[in-house]
N, C-alpha and C positions, 0 to 999 in steps of 0.2 A: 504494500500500500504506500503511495506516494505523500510526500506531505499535504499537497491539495485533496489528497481524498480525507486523510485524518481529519484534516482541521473541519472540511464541508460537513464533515459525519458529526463531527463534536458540537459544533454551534449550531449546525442545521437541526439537532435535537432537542438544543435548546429556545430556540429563537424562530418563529414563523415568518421566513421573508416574504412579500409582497409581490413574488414570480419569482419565476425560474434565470429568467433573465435579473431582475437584482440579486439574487444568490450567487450567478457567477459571476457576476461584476464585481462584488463585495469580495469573495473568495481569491480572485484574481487580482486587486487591492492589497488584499490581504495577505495572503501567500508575499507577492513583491515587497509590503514591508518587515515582513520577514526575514526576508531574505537580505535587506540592507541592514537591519536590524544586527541581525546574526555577525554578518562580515563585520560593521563596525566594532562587535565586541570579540570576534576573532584576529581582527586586524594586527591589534598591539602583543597579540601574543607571536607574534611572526620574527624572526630573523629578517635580514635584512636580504639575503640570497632568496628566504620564502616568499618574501615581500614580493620582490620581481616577479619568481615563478608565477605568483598570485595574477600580478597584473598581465602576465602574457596571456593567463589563462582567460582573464577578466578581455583581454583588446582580442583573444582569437573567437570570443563568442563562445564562451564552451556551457554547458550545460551549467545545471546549478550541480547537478548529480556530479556533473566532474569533479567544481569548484567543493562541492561537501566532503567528497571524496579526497580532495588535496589537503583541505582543513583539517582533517577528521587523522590523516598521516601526521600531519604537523603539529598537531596542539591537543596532547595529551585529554585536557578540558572540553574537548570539542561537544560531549555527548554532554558536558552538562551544561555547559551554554545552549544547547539547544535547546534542554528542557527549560530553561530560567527563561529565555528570550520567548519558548512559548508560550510557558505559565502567565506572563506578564502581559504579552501581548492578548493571550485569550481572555484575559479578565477586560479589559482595554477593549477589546471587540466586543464583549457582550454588554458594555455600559452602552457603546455606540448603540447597536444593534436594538438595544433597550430602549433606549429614548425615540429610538427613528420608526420604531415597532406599532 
C-alpha cells in the first residue's frame, strides 16, 4: 500500500468529503505536503556528499519511492520521521477537513 492509499483510507474514515473529486484533490495536496514536509526534516540529517546525491535525484525527476528509498539508506531516523511528520500532519488534516466539512 502506497502512502496515498494509507493516508485516503485513514481520513477518508474519518471525514465525509463532498465528492470524489474533493477527496483527490485534498489527498493529492496532501500527500505533496508530505512529502516537502518529510525532506525538510530529513534534509539536515544528510552529509554533504548525501546532500548532492539528494538533489541529483531531486533535478533527475525521480520518484518519491526513489527519493524515500535514498532517505531511508541515509538517515538511520528515516522510519521515524515519517511517523512524526505523519502523526502531525494527520491531526492538521483532520482540523482542516473538520471545519470545511
Amino acid at each position: 500500500m502506497n502512502l496515498h492509499t494509507l493516508l485516503e483510507k485513514d481520513l477518508a474514515s474519518q471525514v465525509e468529503f463532498k465528492s470524489d473529486q474533493h477527496r483527490e484533490e485534498f489527498m493529492i495536496e496532501f500527500s505533496d505536503m508530505f512529502f516537502e514536509r518529510l525532506m525538510e526534516r530529513a534534509y539536515v540529517l544528510l552529509s554533504d556528499e548525501d546532500d548532492k546525491t539528494l538533489k541529483d535525484l531531486l533535478d533527475a525527476d525521480s520518484s518519491q519511492l526513489e527519493v524515500f528509498t535514498f532517505l531511508a539508506e541515509k538517515t538511520p531516523e528515516f522510519a521515524g520521521l515519517v511517523g512524526e511528520v505523519f502523526l502531525d500532519q494527520r491531526e492538521e488534516a483532520l482540523t482542516v477537513l473538520t471545519n470545511i466539512a
